[in-house]
Steps between C-alpha positions, in 0.01 A plus 500: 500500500618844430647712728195758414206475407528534120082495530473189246567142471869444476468177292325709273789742477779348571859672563535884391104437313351578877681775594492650148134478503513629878673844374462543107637817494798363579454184310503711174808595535724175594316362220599743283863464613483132480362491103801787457768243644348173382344547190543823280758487218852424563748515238642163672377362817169320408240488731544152603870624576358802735271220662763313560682764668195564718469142621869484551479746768148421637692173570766674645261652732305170584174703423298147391238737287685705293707226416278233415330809260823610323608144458173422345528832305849424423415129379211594268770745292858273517551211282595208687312604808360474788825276518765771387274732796549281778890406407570863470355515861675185653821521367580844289842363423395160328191680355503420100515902438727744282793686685338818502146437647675299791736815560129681501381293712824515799455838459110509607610255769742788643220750456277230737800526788544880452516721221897568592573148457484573131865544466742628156593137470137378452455749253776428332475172465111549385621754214792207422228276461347754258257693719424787444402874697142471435527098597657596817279746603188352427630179674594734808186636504282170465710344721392828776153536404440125595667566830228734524217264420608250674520661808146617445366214448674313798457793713170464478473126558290413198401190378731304249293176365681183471340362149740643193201465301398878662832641426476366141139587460606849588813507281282437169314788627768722559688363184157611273397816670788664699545602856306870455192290380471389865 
């Protein structure tokens, strides 16, 4: 049970879906942000990619909701997923990815500890792996806006269902319509 009362059933609206529908003013916003980071036109991180990103550090943070979403989000745009999802997320190192979205991904992992853990070597080593500005900061920034959701979400003890099939269910959605449609 939430920590609140969110004034609806939480099963209904799982996760962030209660609180967003507790304060939509605010909602409108973070979902805006979150179809920015996620889903508008990159020139080279695909949305699956940005998902991926999102899960990684929803993981990080042990925040069950968000990732179970983003991994679902994340496996519905990868190839070779919901696999390639949950090896990034066990074992980043043995994960079957390119050089430069793993050197992404340890740096979102430094933005979950604290945003000065991002040191010159990690970024060096991400632009060695053929990162690039825009990469970086949009992985910094995904990788801190998720620190931010998950914290709401977990901060306000919501509800995080245990079948997949609501995280996939959801996905689709998200996948079809976009975060801003709510």
């Amino acid at each position: 049970m939430a920590h609140i009362d969110l004034g609806l059933d939480e099963k209904t609206f799982p996760g962030i879906t209660g609180p967003m529908r507790f304060r939509p003013e605010t909602a409108r916003p973070l979902n805006e942000l979150a179809e920015v980071l996620l889903r508008a036109p990159h020139p080279t991180l695909t949305p699956g990619q940005r998902e991926l990103i999102a899960a990684y550090v929803s993981g990080l943070n042990g925040c069950r909701f968000c990732c179970a979403s983003h991994s679902a989000l994340a496996a519905a745009q990868l190839p070779t997923a919901p696999e390639l999802v949950e090896q990034v997320r066990c074992d980043l190192d043995a994960a079957p990815i390119g050089d430069r979205l793993r050197a992404l991904l340890r740096i979102a992992a430094a933005v979950q500890k604290d945003g000065r853990q991002v040191t010159t070597a990690l970024i060096d080593a991400a632009r060695q792996a053929g990162a690039t500005d825009l990469e970086i900061h949009d992985t910094v920034l995904i990788a801190a806006a998720f620190c931010m959701f998950n914290r709401y979400v977990d901060g306000l003890g919501t509800f995080a269902p245990d079948d997949p099939g609501t995280y996939e269910s959801a996905a689709a959605r998200i996948v079809r319509h976009g975060y801003a449609a709510g």
